[in-house]
Backbone atoms as SQL, in Angstrom:
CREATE TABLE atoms (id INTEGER PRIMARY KEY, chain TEXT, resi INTEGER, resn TEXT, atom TEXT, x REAL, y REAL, z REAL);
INSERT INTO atoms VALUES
  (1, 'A', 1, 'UNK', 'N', 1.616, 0.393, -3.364),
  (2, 'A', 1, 'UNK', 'CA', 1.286, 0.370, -4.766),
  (3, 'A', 1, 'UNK', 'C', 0.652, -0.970, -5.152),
  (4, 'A', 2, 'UNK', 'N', 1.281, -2.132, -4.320),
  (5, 'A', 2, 'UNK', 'CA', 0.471, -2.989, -5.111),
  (6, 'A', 2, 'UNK', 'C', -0.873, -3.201, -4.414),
  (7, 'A', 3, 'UNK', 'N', -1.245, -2.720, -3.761),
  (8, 'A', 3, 'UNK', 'CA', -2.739, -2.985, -3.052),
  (9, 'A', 3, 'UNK', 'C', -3.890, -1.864, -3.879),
  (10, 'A', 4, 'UNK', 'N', -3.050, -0.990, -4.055),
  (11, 'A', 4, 'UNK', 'CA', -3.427, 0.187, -5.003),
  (12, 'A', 4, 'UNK', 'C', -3.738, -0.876, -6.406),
  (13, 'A', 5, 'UNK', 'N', -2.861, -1.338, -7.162),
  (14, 'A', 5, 'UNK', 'CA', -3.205, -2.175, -8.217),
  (15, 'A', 5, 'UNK', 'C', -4.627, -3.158, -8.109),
  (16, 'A', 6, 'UNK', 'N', -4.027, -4.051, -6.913),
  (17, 'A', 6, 'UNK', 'CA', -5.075, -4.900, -6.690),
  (18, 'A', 6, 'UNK', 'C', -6.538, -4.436, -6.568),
  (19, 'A', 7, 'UNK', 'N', -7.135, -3.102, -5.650),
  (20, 'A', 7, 'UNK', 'CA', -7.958, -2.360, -6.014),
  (21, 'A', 7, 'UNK', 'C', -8.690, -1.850, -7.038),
  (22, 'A', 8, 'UNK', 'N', -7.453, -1.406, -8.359),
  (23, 'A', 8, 'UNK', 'CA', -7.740, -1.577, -9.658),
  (24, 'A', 8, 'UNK', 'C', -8.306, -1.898, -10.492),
  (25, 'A', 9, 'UNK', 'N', -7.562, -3.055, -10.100),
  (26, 'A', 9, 'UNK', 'CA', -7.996, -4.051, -11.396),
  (27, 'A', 9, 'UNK', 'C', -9.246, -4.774, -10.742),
  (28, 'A', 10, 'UNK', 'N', -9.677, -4.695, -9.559),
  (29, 'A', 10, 'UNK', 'CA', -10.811, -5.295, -9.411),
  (30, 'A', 10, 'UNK', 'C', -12.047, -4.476, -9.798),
  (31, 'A', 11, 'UNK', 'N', -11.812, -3.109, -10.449),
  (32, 'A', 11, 'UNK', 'CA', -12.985, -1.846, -10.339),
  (33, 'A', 11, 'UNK', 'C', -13.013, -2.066, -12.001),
  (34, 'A', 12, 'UNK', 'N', -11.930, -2.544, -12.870),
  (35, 'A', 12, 'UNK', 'CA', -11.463, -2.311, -14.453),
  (36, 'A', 12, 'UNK', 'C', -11.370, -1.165, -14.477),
  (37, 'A', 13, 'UNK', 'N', -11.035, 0.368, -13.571),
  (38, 'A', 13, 'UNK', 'CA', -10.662, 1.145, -13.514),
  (39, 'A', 13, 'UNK', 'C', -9.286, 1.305, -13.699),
  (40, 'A', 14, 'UNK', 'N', -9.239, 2.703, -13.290),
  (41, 'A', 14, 'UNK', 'CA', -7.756, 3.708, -13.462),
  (42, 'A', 14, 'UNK', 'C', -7.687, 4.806, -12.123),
  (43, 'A', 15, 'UNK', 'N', -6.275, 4.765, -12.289),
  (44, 'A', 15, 'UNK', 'CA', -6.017, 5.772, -11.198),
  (45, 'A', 15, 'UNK', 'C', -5.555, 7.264, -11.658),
  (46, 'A', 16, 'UNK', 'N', -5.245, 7.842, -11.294),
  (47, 'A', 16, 'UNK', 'CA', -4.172, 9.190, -11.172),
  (48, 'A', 16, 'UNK', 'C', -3.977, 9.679, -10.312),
  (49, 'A', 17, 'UNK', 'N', -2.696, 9.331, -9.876),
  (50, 'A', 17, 'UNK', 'CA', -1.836, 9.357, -8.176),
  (51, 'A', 17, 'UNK', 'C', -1.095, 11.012, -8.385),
  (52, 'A', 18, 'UNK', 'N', -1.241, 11.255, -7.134),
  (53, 'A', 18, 'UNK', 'CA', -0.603, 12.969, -7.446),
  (54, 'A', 18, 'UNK', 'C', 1.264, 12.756, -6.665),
  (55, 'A', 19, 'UNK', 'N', 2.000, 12.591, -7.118),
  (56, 'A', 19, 'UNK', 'CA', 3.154, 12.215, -6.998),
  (57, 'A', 19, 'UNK', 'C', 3.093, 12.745, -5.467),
  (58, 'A', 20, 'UNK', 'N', 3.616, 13.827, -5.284),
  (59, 'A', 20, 'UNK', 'CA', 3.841, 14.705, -3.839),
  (60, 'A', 20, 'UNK', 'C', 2.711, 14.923, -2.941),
  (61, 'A', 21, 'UNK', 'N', 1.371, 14.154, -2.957),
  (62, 'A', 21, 'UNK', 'CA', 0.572, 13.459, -2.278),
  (63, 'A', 21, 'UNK', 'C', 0.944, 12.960, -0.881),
  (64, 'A', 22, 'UNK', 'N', 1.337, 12.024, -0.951),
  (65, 'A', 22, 'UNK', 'CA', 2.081, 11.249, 0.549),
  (66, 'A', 22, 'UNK', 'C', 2.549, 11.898, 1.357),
  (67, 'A', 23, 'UNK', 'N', 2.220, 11.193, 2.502),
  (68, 'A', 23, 'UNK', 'CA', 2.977, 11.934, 3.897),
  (69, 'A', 23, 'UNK', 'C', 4.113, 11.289, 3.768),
  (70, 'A', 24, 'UNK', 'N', 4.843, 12.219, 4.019),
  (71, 'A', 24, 'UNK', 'CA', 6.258, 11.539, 4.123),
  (72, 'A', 24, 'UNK', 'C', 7.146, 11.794, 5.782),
  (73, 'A', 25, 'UNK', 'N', 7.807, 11.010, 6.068),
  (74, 'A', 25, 'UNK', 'CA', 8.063, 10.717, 8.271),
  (75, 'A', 25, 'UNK', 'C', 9.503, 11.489, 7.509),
  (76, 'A', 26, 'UNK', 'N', 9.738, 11.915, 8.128),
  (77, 'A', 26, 'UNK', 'CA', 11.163, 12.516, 8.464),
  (78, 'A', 26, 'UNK', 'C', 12.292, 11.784, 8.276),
  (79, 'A', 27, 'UNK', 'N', 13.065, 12.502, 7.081),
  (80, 'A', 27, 'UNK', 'CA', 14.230, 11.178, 7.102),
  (81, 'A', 27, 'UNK', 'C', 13.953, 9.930, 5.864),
  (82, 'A', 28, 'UNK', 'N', 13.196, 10.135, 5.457),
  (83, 'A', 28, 'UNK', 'CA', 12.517, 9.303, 4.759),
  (84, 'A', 28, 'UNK', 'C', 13.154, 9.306, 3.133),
  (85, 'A', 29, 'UNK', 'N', 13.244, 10.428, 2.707),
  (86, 'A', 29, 'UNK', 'CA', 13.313, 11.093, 1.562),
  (87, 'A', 29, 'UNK', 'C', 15.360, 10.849, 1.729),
  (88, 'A', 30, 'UNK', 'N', 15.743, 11.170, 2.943),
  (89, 'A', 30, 'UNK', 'CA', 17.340, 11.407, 3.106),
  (90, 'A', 30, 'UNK', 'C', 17.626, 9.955, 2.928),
  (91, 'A', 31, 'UNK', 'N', 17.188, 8.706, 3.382),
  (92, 'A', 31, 'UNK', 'CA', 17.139, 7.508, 3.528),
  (93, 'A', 31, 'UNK', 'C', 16.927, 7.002, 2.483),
  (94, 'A', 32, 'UNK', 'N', 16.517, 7.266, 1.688),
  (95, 'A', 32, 'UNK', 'CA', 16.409, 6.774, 0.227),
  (96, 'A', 32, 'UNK', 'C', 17.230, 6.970, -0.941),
  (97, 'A', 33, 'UNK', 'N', 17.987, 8.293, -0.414),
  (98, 'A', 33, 'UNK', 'CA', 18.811, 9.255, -1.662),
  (99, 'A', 33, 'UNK', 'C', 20.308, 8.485, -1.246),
  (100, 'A', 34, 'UNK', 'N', 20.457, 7.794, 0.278),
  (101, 'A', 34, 'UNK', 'CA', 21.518, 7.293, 0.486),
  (102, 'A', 34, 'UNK', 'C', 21.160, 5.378, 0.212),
  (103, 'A', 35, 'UNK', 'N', 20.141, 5.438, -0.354),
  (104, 'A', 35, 'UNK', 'CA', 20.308, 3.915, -0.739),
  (105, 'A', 35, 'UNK', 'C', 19.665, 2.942, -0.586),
  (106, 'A', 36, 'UNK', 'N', 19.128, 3.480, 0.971),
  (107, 'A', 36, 'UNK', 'CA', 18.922, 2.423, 2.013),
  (108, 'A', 36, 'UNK', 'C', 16.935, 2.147, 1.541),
  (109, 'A', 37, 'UNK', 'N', 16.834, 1.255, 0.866),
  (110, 'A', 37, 'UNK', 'CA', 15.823, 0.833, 0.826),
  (111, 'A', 37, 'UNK', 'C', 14.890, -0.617, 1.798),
  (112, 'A', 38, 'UNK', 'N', 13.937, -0.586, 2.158),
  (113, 'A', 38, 'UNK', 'CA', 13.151, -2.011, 2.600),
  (114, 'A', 38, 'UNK', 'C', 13.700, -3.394, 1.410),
  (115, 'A', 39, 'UNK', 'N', 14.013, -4.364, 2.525),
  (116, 'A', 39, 'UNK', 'CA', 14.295, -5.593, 1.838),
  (117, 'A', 39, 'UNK', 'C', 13.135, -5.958, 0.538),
  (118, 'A', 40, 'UNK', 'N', 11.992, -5.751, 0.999),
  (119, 'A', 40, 'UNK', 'CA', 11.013, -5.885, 0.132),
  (120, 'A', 40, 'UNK', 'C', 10.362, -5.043, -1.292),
  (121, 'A', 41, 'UNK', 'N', 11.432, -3.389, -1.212),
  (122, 'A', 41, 'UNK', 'CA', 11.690, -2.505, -2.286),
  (123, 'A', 41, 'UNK', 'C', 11.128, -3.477, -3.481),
  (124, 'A', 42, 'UNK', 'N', 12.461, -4.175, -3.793),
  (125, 'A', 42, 'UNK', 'CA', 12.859, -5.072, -5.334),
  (126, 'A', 42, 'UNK', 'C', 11.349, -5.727, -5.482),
  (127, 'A', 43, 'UNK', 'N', 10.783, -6.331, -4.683),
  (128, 'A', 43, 'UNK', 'CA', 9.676, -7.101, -5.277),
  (129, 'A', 43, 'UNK', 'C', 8.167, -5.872, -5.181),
  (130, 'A', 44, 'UNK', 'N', 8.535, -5.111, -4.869),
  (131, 'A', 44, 'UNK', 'CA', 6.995, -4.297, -4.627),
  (132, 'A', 44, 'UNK', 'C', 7.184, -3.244, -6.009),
  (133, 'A', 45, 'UNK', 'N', 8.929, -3.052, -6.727),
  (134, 'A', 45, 'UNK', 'CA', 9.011, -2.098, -7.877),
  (135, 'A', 45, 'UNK', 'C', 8.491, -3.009, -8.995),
  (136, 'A', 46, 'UNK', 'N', 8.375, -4.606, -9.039),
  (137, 'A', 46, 'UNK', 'CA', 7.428, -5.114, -9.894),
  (138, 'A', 46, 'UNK', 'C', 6.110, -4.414, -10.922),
  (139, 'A', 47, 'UNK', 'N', 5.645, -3.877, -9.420),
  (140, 'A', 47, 'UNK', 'CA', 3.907, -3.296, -9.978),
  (141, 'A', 47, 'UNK', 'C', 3.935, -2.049, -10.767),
  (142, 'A', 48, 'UNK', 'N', 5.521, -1.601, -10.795),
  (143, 'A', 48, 'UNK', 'CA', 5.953, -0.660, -11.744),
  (144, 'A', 48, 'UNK', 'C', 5.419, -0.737, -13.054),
  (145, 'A', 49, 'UNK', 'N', 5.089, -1.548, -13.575),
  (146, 'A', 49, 'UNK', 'CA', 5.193, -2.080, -14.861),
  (147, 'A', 49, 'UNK', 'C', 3.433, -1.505, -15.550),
  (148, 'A', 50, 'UNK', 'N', 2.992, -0.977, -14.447),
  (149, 'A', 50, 'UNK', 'CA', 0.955, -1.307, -14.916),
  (150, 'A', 50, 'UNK', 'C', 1.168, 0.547, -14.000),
  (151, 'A', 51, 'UNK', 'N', 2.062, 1.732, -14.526),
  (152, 'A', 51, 'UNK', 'CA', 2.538, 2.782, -14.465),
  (153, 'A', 51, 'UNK', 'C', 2.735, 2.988, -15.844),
  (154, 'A', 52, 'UNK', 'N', 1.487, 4.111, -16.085),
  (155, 'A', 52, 'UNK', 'CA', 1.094, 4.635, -17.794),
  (156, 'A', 52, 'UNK', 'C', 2.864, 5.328, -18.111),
  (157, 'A', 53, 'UNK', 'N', 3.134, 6.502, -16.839),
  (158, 'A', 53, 'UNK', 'CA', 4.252, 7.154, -17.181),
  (159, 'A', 53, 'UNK', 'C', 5.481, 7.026, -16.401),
  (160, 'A', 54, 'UNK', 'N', 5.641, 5.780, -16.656),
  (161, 'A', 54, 'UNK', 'CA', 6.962, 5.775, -15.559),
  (162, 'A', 54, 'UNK', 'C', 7.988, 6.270, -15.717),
  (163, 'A', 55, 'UNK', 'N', 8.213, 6.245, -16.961),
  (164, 'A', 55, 'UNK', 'CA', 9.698, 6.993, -17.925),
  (165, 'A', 55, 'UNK', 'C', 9.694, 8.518, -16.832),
  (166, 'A', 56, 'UNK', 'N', 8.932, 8.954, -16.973),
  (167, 'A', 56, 'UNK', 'CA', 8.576, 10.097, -16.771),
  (168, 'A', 56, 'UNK', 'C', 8.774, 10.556, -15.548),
  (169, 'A', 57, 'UNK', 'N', 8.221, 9.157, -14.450),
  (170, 'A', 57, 'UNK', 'CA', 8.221, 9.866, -13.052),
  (171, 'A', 57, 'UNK', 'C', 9.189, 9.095, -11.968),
  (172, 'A', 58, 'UNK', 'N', 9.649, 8.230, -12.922),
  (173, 'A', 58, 'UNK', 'CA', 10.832, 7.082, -11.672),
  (174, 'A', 58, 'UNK', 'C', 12.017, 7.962, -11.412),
  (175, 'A', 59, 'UNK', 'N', 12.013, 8.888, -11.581),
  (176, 'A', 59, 'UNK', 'CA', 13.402, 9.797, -11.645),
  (177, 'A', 59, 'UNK', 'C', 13.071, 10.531, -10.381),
  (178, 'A', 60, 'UNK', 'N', 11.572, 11.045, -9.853),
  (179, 'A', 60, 'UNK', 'CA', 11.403, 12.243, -9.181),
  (180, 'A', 60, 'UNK', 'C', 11.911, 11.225, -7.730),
  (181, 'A', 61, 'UNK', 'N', 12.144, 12.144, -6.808),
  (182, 'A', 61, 'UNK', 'CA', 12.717, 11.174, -5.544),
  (183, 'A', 61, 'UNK', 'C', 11.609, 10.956, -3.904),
  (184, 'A', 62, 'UNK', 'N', 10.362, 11.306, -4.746),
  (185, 'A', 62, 'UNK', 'CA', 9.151, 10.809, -3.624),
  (186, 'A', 62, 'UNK', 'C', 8.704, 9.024, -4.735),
  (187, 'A', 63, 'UNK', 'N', 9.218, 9.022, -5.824),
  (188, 'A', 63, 'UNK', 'CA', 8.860, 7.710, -6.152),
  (189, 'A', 63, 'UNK', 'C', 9.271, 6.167, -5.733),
  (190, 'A', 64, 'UNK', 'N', 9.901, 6.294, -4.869),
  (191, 'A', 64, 'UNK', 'CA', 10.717, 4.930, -4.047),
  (192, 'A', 64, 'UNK', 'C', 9.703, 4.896, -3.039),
  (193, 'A', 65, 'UNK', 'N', 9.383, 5.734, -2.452),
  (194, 'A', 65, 'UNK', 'CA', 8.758, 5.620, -1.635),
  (195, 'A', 65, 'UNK', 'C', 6.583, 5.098, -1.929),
  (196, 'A', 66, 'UNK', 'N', 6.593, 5.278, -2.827),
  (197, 'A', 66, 'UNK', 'CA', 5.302, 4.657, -3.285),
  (198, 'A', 66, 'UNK', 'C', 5.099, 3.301, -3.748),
  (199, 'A', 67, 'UNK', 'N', 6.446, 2.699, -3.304),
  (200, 'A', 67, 'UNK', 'CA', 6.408, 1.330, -3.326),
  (201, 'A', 67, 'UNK', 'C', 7.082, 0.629, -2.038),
  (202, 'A', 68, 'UNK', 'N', 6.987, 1.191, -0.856),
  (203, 'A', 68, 'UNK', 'CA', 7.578, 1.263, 0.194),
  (204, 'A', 68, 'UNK', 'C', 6.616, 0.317, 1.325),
  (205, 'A', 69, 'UNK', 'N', 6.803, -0.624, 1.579),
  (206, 'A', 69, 'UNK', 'CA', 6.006, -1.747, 2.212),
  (207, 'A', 69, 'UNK', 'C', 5.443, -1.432, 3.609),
  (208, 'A', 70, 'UNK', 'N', 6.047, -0.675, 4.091),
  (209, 'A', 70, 'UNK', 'CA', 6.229, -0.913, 5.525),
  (210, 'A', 70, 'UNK', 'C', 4.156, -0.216, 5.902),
  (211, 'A', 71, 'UNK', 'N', 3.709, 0.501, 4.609),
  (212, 'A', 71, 'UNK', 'CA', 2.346, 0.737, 5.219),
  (213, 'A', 71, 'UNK', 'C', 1.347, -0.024, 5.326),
  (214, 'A', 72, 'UNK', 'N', 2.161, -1.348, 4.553),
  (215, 'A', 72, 'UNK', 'CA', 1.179, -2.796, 5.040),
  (216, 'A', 72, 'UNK', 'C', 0.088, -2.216, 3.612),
  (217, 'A', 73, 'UNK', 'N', -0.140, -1.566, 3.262),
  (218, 'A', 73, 'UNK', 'CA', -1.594, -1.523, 2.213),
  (219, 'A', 73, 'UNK', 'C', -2.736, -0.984, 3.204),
  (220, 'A', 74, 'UNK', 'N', -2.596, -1.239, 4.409),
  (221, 'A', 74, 'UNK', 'CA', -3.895, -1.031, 4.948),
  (222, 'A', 74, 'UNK', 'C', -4.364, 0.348, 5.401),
  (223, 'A', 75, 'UNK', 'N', -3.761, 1.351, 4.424),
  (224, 'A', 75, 'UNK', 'CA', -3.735, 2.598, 4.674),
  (225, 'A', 75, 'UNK', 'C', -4.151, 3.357, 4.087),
  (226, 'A', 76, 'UNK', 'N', -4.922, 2.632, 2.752),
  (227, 'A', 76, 'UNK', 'CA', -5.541, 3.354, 1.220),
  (228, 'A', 76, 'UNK', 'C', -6.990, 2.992, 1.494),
  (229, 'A', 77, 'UNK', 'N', -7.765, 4.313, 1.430),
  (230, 'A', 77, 'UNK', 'CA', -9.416, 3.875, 1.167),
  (231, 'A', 77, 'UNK', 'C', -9.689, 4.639, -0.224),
  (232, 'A', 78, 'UNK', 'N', -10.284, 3.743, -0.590),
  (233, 'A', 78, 'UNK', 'CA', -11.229, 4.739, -1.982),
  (234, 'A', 78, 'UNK', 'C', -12.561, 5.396, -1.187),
  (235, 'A', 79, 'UNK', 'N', -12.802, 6.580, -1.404),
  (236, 'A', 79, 'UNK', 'CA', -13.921, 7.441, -0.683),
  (237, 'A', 79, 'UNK', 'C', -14.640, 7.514, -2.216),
  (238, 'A', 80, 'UNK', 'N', -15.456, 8.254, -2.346),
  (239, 'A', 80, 'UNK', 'CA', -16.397, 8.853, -3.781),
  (240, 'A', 80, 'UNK', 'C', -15.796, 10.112, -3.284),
  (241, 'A', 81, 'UNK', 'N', -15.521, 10.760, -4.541),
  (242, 'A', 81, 'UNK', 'CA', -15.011, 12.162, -4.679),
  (243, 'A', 81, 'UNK', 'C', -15.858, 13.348, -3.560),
  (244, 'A', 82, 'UNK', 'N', -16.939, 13.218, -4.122),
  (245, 'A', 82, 'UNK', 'CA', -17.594, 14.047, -2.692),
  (246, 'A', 82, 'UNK', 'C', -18.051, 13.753, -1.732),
  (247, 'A', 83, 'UNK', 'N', -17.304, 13.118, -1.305),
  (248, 'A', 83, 'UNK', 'CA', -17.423, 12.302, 0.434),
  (249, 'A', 83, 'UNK', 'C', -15.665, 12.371, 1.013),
  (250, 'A', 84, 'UNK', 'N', -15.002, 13.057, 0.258),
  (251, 'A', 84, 'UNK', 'CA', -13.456, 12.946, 0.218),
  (252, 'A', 84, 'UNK', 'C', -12.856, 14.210, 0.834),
  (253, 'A', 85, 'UNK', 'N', -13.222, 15.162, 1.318),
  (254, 'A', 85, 'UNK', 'CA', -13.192, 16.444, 2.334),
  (255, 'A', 85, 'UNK', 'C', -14.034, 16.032, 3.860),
  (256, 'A', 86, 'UNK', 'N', -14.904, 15.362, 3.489),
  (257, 'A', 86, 'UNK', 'CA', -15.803, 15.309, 4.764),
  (258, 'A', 86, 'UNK', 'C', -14.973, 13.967, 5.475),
  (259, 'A', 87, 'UNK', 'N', -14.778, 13.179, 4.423),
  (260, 'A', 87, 'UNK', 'CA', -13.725, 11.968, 4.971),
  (261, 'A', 87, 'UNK', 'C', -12.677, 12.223, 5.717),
  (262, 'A', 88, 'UNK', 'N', -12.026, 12.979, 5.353),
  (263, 'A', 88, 'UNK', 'CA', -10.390, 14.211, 5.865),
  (264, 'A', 88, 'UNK', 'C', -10.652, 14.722, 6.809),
  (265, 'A', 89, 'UNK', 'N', -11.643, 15.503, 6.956),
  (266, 'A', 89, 'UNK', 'CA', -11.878, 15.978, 8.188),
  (267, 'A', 89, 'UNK', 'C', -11.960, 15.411, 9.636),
  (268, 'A', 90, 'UNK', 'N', -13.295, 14.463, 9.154),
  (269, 'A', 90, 'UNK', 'CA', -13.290, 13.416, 10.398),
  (270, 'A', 90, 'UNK', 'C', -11.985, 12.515, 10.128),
  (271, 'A', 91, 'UNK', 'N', -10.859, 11.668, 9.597),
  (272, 'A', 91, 'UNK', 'CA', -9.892, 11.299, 9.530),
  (273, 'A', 91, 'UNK', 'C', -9.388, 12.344, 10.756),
  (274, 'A', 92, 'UNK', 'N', -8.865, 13.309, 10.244),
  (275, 'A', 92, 'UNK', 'CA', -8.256, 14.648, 11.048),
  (276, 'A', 92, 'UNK', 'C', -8.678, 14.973, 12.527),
  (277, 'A', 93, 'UNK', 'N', -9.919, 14.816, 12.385),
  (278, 'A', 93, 'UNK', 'CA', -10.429, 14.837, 13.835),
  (279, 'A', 93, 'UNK', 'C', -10.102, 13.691, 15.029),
  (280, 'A', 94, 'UNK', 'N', -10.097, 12.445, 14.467),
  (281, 'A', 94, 'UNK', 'CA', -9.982, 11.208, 15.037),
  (282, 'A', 94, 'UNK', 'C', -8.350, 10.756, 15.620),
  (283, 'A', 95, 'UNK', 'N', -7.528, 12.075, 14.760),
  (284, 'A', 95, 'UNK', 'CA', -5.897, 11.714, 15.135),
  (285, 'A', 95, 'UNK', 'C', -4.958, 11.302, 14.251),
  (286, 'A', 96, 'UNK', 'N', -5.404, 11.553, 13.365),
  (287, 'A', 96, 'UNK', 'CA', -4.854, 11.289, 11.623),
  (288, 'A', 96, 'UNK', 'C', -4.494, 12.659, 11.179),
  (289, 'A', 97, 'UNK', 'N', -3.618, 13.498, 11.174),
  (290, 'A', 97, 'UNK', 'CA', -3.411, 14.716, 10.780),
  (291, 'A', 97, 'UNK', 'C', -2.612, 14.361, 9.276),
  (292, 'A', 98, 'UNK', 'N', -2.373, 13.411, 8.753),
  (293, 'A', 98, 'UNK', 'CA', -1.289, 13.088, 8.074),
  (294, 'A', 98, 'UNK', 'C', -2.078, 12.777, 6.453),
  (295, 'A', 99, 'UNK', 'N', -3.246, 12.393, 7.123),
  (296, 'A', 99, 'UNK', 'CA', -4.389, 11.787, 5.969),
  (297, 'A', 99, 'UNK', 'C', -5.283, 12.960, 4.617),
  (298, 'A', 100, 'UNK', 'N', -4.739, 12.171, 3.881),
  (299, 'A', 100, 'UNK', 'CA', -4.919, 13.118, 2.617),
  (300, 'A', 100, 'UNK', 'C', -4.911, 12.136, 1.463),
  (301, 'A', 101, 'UNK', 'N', -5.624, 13.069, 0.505),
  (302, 'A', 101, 'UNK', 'CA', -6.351, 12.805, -0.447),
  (303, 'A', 101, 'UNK', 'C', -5.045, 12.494, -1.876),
  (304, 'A', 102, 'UNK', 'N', -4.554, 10.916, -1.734),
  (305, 'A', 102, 'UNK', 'CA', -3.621, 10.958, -3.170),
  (306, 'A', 102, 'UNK', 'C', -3.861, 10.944, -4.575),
  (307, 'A', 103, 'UNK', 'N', -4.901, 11.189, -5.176),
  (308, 'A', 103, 'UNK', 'CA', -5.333, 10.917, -6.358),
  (309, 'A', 103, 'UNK', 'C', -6.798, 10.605, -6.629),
  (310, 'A', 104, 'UNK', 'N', -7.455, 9.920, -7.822),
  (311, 'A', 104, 'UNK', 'CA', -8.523, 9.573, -7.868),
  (312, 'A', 104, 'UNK', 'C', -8.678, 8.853, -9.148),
  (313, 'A', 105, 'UNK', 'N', -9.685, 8.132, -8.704),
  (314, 'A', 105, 'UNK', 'CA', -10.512, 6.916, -9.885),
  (315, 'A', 105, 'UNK', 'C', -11.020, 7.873, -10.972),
  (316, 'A', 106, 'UNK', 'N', -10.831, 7.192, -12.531),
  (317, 'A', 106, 'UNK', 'CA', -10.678, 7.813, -13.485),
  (318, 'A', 106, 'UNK', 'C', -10.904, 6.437, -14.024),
  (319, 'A', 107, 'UNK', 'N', -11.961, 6.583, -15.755),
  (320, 'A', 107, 'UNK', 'CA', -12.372, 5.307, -15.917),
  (321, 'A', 107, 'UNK', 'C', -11.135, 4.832, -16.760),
  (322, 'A', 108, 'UNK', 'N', -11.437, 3.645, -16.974),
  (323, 'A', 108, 'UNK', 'CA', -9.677, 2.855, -18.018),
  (324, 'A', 108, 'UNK', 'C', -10.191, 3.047, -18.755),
  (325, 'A', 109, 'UNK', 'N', -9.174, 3.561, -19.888),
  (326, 'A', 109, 'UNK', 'CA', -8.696, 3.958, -21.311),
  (327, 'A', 109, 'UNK', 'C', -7.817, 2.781, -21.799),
  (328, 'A', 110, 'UNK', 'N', -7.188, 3.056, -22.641),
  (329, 'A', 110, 'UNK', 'CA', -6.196, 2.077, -23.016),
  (330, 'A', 110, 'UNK', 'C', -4.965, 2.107, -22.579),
  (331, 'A', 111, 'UNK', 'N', -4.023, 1.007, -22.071),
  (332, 'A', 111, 'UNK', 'CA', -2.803, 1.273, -21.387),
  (333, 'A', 111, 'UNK', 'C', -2.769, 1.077, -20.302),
  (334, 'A', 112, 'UNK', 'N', -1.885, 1.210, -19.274),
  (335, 'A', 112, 'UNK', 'CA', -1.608, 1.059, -18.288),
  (336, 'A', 112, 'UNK', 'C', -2.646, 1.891, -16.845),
  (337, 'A', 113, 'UNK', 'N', -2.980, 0.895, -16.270),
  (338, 'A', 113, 'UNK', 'CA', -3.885, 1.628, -15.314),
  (339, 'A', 113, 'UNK', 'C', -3.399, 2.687, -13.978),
  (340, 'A', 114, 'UNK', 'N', -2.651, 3.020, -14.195),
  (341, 'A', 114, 'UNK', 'CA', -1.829, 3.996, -12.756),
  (342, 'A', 114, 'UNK', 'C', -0.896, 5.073, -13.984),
  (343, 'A', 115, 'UNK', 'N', -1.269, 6.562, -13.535),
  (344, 'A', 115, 'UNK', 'CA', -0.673, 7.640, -14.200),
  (345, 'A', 115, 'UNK', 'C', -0.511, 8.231, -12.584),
  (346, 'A', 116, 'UNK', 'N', 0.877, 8.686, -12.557),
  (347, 'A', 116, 'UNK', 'CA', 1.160, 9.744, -11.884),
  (348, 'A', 116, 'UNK', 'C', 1.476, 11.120, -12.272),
  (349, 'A', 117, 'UNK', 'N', 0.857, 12.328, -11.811),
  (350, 'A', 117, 'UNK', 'CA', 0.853, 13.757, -11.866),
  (351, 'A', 117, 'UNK', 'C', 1.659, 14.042, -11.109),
  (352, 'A', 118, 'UNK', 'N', 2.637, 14.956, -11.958),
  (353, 'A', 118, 'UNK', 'CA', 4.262, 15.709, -11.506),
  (354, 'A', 118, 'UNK', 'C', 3.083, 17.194, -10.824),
  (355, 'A', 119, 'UNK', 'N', 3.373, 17.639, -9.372),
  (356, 'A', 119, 'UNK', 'CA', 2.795, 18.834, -8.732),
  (357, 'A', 119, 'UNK', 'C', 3.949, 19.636, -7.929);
C-alpha cells in the first residue's frame, strides 16, 4: 500500500483497489484472523489514513493483508487499461499464474486518494 500511495501521489491521481483482488498464499487469511501479523504491519497501517473508505472496508478480513510488507512493493505495475489483458497474459505465460489486475487509475476528486470496492 504504501508504494501504491507513493505512485499516487506522484500521478495527482486516484486509485480504486478491488478489495478481493490479491492473490492470497495459503494460510494467509488463517494467520491473520489468529493475530499473527509482520513486525512491520503497525507502520505500513499508517498509509491507512489517504483510504477514501476505510470505515467501510477495515473490517473485511483480506484488508490486513494490503498492507502486508513482505511483497517488498516491487510487485505493482501500472499498465494503461488496454494493455492490461495482454499484460496478464504474457505475465501468465512467463510463470506468474497469480498476476492480476487489482484496480485502476481514476482521476482525483476531492478526498482521499485510494477507494476500495467491496466484490
Amino acid at each position: 500500500m504504501g508504494h501504491l500511495l507513493e505512485m499516487v501521489r506522484a500521478s495527482d491521481g486516484a486509485v480504486q483497489l478491488e478489495m478481493g483482488a490479491i492473490a492470497v498464499l495459503p494460510g494467509a487469511q488463517e494467520t491473520i484472523q489468529k493475530g499473527i501479523l509482520s513486525s512491520l504491519h503497525g507502520q505500513n497501517l499508517r498509509v491507512a489514513s489517504y483510504i477514501h473508505n476505510v470505515s467501510q472496508v477495515s473490517c473485511h478480513p483480506l484488508y490486513p493483508l494490503w498492507f502486508d510488507p513482505q511483497t517488498s512493493g516491487g510487485l505493482l505495475a501500472a499498465v494503461p487499461s488496454e494493455q492490461a489483458i495482454a499484460c496478464l497474459k504474457d505475465l501468465h505465460s512467463a510463470g506468474y499464474p497469480e498476476s492480476r489486475v487489482v484496480g485502476k487509475v481514476v482521476p482525483r476528486s476531492e478526498g482521499s486518494p485510494v477507494t476500495f470496492t467491496l466484490n
